[in-house]
C-alpha positions as a printed Julia matrix, in Angstrom:
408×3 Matrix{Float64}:
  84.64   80.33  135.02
  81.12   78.4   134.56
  81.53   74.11  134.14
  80.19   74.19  130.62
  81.35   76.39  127.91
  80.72   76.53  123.81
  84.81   76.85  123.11
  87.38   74.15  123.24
  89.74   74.81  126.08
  93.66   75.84  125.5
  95.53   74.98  128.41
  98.6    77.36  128.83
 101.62   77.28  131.04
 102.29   79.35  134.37
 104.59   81.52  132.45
 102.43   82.14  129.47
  99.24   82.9   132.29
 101.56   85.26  133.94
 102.21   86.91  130.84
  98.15   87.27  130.09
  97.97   88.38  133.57
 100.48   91.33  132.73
  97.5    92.37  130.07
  98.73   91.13  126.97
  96.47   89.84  124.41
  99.04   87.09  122.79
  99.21   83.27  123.79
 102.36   81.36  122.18
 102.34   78.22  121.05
 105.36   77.54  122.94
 103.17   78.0   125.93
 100.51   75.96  125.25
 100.5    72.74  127.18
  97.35   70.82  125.81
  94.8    72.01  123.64
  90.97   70.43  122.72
  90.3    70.32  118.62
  89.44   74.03  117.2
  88.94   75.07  113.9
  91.77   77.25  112.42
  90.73   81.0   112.94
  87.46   79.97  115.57
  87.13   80.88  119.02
  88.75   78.87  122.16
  89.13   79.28  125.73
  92.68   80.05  127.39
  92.88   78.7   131.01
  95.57   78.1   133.22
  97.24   74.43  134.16
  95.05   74.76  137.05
  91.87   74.96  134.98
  91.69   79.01  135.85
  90.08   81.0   132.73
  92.37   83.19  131.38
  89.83   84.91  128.2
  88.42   83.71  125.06
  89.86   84.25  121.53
  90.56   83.67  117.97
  93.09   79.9   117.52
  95.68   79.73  115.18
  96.91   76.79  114.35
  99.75   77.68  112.19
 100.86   80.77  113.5
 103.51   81.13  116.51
 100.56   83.07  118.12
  98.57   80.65  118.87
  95.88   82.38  120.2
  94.95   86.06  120.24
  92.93   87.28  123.17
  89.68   89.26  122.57
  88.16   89.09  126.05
  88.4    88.08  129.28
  85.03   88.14  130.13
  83.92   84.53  130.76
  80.13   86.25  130.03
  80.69   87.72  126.59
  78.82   86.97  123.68
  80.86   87.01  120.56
  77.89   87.72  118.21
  78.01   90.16  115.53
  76.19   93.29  118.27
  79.42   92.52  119.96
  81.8    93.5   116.52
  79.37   95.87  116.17
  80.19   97.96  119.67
  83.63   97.61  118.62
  83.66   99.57  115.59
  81.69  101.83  117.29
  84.21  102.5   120.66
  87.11  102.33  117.93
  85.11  105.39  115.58
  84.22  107.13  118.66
  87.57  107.48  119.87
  88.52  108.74  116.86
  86.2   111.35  116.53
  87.45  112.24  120.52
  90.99  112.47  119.77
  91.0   113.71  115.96
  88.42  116.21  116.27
  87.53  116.96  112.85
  89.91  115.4   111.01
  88.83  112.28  109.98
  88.93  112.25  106.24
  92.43  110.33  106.55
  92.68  108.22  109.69
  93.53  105.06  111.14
  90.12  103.81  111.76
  90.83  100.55  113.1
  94.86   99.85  114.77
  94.33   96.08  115.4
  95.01   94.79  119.05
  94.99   98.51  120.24
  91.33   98.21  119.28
  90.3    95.38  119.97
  91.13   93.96  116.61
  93.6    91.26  116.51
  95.36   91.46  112.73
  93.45   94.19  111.45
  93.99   97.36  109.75
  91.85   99.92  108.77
  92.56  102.9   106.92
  90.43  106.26  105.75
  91.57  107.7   102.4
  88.6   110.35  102.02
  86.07  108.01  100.25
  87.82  104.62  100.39
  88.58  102.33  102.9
  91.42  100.53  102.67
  91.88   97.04  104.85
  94.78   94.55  105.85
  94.31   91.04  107.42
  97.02   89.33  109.1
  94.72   86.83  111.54
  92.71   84.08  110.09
  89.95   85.01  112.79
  89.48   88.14  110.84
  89.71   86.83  107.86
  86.67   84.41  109.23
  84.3    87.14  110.29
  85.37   89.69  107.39
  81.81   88.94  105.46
  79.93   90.76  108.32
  82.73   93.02  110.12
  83.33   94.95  106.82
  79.81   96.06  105.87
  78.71   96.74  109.07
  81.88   98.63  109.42
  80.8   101.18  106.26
  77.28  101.27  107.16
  78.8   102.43  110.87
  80.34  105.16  108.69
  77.61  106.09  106.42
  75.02  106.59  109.26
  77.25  108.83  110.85
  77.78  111.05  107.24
  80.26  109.87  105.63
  80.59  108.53  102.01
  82.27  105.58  101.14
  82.4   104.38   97.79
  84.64  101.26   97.94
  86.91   99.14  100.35
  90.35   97.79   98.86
  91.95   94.85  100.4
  95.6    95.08  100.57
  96.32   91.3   101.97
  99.38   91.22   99.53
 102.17   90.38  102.81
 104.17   87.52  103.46
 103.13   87.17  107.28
  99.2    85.85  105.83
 101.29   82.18  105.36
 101.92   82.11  108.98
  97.83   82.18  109.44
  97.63   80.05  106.52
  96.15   82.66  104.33
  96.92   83.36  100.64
  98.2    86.6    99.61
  96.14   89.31   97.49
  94.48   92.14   96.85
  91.2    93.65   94.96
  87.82   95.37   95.92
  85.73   93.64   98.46
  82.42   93.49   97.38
  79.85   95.58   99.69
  76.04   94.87   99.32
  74.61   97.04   96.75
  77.71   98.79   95.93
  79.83   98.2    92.78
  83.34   98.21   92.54
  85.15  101.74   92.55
  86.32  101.89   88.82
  89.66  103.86   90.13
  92.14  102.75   93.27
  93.08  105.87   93.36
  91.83  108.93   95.05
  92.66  112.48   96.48
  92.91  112.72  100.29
  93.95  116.58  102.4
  96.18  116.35  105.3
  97.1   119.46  106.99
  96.47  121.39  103.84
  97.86  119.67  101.39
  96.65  117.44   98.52
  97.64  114.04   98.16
  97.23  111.33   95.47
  96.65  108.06   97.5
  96.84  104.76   94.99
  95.71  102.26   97.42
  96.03   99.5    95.36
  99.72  100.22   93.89
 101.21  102.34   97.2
 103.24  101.61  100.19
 101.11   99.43  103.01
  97.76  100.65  102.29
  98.67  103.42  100.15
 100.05  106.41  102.35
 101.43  106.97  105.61
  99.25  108.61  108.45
 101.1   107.82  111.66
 103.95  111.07  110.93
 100.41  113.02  109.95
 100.99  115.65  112.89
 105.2   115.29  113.39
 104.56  116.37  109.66
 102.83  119.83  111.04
 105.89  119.94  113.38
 108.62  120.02  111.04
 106.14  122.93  109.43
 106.39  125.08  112.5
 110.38  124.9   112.17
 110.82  125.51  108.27
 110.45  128.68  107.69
 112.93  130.72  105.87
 115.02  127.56  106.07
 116.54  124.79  103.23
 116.01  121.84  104.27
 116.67  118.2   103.14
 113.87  115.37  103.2
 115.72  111.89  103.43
 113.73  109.18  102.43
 110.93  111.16  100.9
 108.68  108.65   99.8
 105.78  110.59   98.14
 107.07  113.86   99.75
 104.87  114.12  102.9
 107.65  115.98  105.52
 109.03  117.91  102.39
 105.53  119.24  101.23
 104.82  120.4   104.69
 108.42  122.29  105.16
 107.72  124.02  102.29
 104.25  125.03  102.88
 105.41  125.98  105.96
 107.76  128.62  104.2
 110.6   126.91  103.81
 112.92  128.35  101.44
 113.9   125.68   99.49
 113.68  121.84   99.86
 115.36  119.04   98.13
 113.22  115.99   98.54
 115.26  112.52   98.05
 114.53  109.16   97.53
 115.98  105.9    96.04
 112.87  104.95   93.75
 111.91  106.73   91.12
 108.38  106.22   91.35
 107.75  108.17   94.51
 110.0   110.76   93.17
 107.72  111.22   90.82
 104.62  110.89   92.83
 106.24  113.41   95.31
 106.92  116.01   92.02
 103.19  115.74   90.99
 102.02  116.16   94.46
 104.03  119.31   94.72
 102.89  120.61   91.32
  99.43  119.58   92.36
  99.73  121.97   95.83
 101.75  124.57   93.73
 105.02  124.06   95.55
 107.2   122.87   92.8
 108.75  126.48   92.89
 110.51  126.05   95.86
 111.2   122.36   95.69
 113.49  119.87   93.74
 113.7   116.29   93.8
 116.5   113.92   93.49
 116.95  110.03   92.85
 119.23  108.81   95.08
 120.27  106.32   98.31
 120.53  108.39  101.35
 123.34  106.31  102.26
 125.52  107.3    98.98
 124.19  110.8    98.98
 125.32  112.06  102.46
 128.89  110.75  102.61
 129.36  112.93   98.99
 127.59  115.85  100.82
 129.83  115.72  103.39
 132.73  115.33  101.24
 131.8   118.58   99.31
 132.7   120.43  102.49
 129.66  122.3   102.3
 126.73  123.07  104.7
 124.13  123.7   102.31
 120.72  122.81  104.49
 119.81  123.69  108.15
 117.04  121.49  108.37
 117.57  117.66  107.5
 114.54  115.24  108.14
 115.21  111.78  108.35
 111.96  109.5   108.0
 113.39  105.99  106.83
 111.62  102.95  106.17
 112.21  100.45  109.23
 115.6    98.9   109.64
 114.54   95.85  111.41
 111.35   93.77  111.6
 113.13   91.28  114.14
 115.17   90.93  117.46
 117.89   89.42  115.59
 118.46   92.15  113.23
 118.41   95.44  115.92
 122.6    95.1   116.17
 122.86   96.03  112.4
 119.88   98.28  112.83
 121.51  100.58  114.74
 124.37  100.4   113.24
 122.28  101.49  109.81
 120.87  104.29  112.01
 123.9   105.2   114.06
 125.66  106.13  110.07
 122.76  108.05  108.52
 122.09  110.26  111.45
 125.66  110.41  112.7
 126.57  111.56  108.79
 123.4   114.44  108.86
 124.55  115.69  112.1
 127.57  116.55  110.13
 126.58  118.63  107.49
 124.17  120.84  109.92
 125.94  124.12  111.05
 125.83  125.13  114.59
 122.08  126.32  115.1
 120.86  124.01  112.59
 117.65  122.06  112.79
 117.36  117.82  112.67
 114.39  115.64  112.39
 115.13  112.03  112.89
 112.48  109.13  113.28
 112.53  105.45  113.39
 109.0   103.18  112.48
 110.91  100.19  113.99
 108.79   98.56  117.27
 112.21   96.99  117.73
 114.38   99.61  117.64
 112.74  100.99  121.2
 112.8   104.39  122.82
 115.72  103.47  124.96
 117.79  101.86  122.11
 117.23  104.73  119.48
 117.85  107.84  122.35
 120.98  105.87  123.09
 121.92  105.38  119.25
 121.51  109.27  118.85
 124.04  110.49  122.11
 126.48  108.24  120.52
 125.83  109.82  116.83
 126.08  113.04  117.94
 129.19  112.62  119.87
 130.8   110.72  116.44
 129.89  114.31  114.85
 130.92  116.2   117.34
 127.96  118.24  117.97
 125.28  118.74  120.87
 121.97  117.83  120.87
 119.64  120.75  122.24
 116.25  118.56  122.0
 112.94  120.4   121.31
 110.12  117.98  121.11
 109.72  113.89  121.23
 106.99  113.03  119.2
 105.61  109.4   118.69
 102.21  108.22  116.32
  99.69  110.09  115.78
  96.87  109.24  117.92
  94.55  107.58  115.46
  97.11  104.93  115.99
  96.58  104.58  119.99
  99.15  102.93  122.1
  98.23  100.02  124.85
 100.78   99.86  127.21
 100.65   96.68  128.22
 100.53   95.45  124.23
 104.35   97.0   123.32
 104.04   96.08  119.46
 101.25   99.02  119.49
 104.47  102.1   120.27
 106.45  101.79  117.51
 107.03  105.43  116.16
 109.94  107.73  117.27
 110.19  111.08  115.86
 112.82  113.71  117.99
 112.93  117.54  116.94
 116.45  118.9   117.68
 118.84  121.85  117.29
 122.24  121.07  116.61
 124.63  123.29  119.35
C-alpha cells in the first residue's frame, strides 16, 4: 500500500481481515477498531491492525455494514471511466449468458456486479432501479445516465427509469424512502409506469411503479420454461401465483387445465388479464385464497384432483432468527402438496429465502416427504436465472432454490 492516500483509513480487526481475505466484499462495524472522519456514503480505505491494505470502498456510518468493498486495488481510480467499465463488464455478461434475451433482465445484481446496494432491472423500454447503499445513492446523478446511454449505443430504447427506493432497509443507510421517475437529460418523464414485457412467449403487464420489488419477477424466468416442459396434458396447481408467471407457462406448455391461486386479489386479477391477454383463459381459473387454508381442505376432500403442484412462495424468512419457523412454514405447505399428488405425480417447490440454504431446504423436503409418505424421484435442481450471477465467496448472491420432482 503507498504512504499517502486520498481516503481516510478504517482500521479493521484480524477476524474481520480474515473474513475480506476469504473474498467477501462486507466490513462490519463490529469489526472496525478505529476509523479516520469520512463522509456518510464516500470512499475509505480498509486496512488491517497492522496497517496492511485490505481495498477501498463506500463508508456507512449508520448501517451495520460499515463499509462495502469495491476494490482491492490500492491503484484504482474511482472516477466515473471506472463506473463506466462496470456497466459495461455487467451488460456484457449479460449479453454472454442471455443470448438474445435481454428485453427483461437483471441488468445490474449489486455486489455480484460490482455494485454494492444496487438493482437494476429491464422491463422492455423501462428501467427500473433500487438503492439500498448511500454510496449509490451518492454517485446515482452520473451512474444512471451513463448507464442508459450504455444501452442506447448498443440499440436499445429506453424511454424512462423508475426508482423503486420505497424499502425499509434505506433507514439503515440513512436514506428516505420513495419512489418516482428519475429525471434523464433530455428525456421527459414516461407518462405511464406501466408497460408490456415477453418472457418465453408470453405477454406480461409489468406496473413498475405499483408491483412487487420492481414490478415482476425474473429470477424463476427459465425454472418457468421448466415447469413448461413437464405440463403437458397435465392439471396442475400454481400456489402462490402472484401475477400467474409458472401457471401461464404450464398452460402454454399444454397443460390441461390450471388453477392459479393466490391470497390477494389484485394479482389474481392481474394474473386473469394476463391470461386473457395471451389467450389462455380457456384452460385456466383463478382462485382467492391462502395456500395454507386451501390445501388442508384439499386434502380433506379426499381427492387427487392435480398431478402437477408448483409451489413458488414469497420468502419465509429475511433473518437468522426466523429460519426455525421458516421451515416449519415450509415443512407444512410442501409436506400437505406431497399429499394430494398421486403416485407418478409431478411437484415444483422453490424457496427465494438466502437463509433458508440449500442444505436446510433439501433437508426440510426428505423430512416432508417422509410425513406424506411418498418418495421423492428428483429430476432437476434449478437455482436463479443467470442474469442474477452468483459469487461464491459473497453467499447473499445464491438465494433461489427451485427442485423438479416426481412423486413415487
Amino acid at each position: 500500500m503507498k504512504a499517502e492516500r486520498a481516503f481516510p483509513r478504517i482500521t479493521v480487526s484480524e477476524k474481520g481481515a480474515r473474513w475480506v481475505g476469504e473474498g467477501h466484499p462486507w466490513i462490519y462495524a463490529s469489526d472496525v477498531r478505529a476509523e479516520e472522519p469520512c463522509e456518510n456514503g464516500a470512499l475509505a480505505d480498509a486496512v488491517s491492525e497492522k496497517g496492511r491494505y485490505l481495498g477501498t470502498g463506500f463508508y456507512s456510518r449508520q448501517s451495520k455494514i460499515r463499509v462495502r468493498l469495491l476494490s482491492r486495488n490500492a491503484n484504482e481510480r474511482f472516477d466515473e471511466a471506472f463506473w463506466r467499465r462496470r456497466l459495461r463488464y455487467a451488460w456484457d455478461y449479460r449479453k454472454a449468458v442471455m443470448g438474445e434475451d435481454l428485453d427483461c433482465c437483471r441488468v445490474v445484481f449489486g455486489e455480484a456486479d460490482g455494485f454494492p446496494g444496487l438493482t437494476v432491472d429491464r422491463f422492455h423500454d423501462l428501467l427500473v432501479t433500487q438503492t439500498l447503499s448511500v454510496g449509490i445513492e451518492n454517485i446515482k446523478t452520473m451512474l444512471f445516465p451513463a448507464l442508459v446511454e450504455m444501452l442506447r449505443d448498443d440499440g436499445h430504447r429506453i424511454r424512462g427509469l423508475f426508482e423503486r427506493n420505497d424499502v425499509a432497509i434505506r433507514a439503515l443507510e440513512g436514506m428516505e424512502q420513495g419512489k418516482g421517475w428519475f429525471a434523464l437529460p433530455g428525456l421527459p418523464a414516461p407518462g405511464s409506469p406501466v408497460t408490456e414485457i415477453c418472457e418465453n412467449g408470453i405477454f406480461y403487464a409489468v406496473d413498475v411503479e405499483n408491483g412487487q420489488k420492481t414490478g415482476f419477477f425474473l429470477d424463476q424466468k427459465y425454472n418457468r420454461l421448466a415447469v413448461a416442459r413437464l405440463a403437458k396434458g397435465r392439471r396442475v396447481l400454481d400456489c402462490f401465483t402472484h401475477t400467474g408467471s409458472f401457471a401461464l407457462n404450464a398452460a402454454r406448455g399444454g397443460a390441461a387445465h390450471v388453477t392459479a391461486v393466490d391470497v390477494s386479489e389484485a394479482a389474481i386479477a392481474m394474473a386473469r388479464r394476463n391470461a386473457e391477454r395471451n389467450g389462455l383463459s380457456e384452460r385456466m381459473d383463478f382462485l382467492t385464497a391462502d395456500v395454507f387454508d386451501l390445501l388442508p381442505e384439499l386434502e380433506k376432500q379426499g381427492k387427487a384432483p392435480y398431478d402437477f403442484i408448483i409451489l413458488d412462495p414469497p420468502a419465509f424468512t429475511k433473518s437468522r432468527k426466523t429460519v426455525g419457523s421458516a421451515e416449519r412454514g415450509y415443512r407444512e405447505i410442501n409436506g400437505r402438496a406431497l399429499r394430494l399428488l398421486p403416485r407418478g405425480g409431478y411437484f415444483a417447490t422453490a424457496s427465494c429465502s438466502h437463509f433458508m440454504e440449500d442444505g436446510l431446504f433439501r433437508k426440510m423436503l426428505r423430512e416432508a416427504a417422509r410425513d406424506a409418505g411418498v418418495e421423492l424421484r428428483q429430476i432437476e435442481a434449478r437455482q436463479q436465472a443467470p442474469d442474477h450471477p452468483i459469487l461464491w465467496n459473497v453467499p447473499e448472491t445464491d438465494y433461489l432454490k427451485f427442485y423438479l420432482f416426481q412423486v413415487v
